[in-house]
N, C-alpha and C positions, 0 to 999 in steps of 0.2 A: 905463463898463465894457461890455466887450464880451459877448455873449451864448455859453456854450458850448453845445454837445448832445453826447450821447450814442445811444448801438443797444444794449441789454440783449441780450446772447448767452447761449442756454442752452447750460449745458456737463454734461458729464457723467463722473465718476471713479469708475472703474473697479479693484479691487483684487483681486489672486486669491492666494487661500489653500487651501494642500493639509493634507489629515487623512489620515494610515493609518485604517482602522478594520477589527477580525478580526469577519467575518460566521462564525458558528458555520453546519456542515454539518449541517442540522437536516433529517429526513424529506423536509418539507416543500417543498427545496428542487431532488427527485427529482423525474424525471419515473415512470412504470410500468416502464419498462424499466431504470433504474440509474443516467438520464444525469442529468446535473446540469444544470440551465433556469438558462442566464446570463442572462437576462432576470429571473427571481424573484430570485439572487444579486445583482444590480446594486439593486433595488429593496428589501431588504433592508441594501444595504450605505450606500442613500440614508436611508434610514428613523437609522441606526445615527448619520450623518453628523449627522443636527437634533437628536442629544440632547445637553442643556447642556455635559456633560462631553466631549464631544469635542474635542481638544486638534485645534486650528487653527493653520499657521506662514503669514504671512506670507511670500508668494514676490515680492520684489523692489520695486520703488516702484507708485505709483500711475500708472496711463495716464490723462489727460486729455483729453479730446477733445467735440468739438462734439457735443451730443446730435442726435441723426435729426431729432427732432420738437421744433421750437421754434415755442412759444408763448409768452406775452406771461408777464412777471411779476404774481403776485396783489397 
């Protein structure tokens, strides 16, 4: 029998999923003058996003692709 080989390629999937999530208009999210700091609104609306109940849909299949950084399997 003849001998086969093998290359172990690191791969890497990729999935994205979108959440609405309603950031409440809170004080806080003022700057002095009335304007609204979309920078605290984004980071508020990140925070909102990692709570368990956040309803996440699935957008379309998984992307597969060569991961950047291949190294060896453990």
């Amino acid at each position: 029998m003849s001998k086969t080989f093998s290359v172990s390629v690191r791969l890497q999937r990729v999935t994205i999923e979108s959440a609405f999530v309603s950031v409440p208009l809170i004080h806080d999210l003022f700057d002095q003058t009335g304007t609204l700091n979309a920078e605290k609104l984004m980071q508020s609306a990140l925070e909102l996003g990692r709570h368990p109940e956040t309803a996440w849909t699935l957008e379309g299949d998984a992307e597969i692709s060569a991961h950047p950084i291949q190294i060896a399997p453990d």
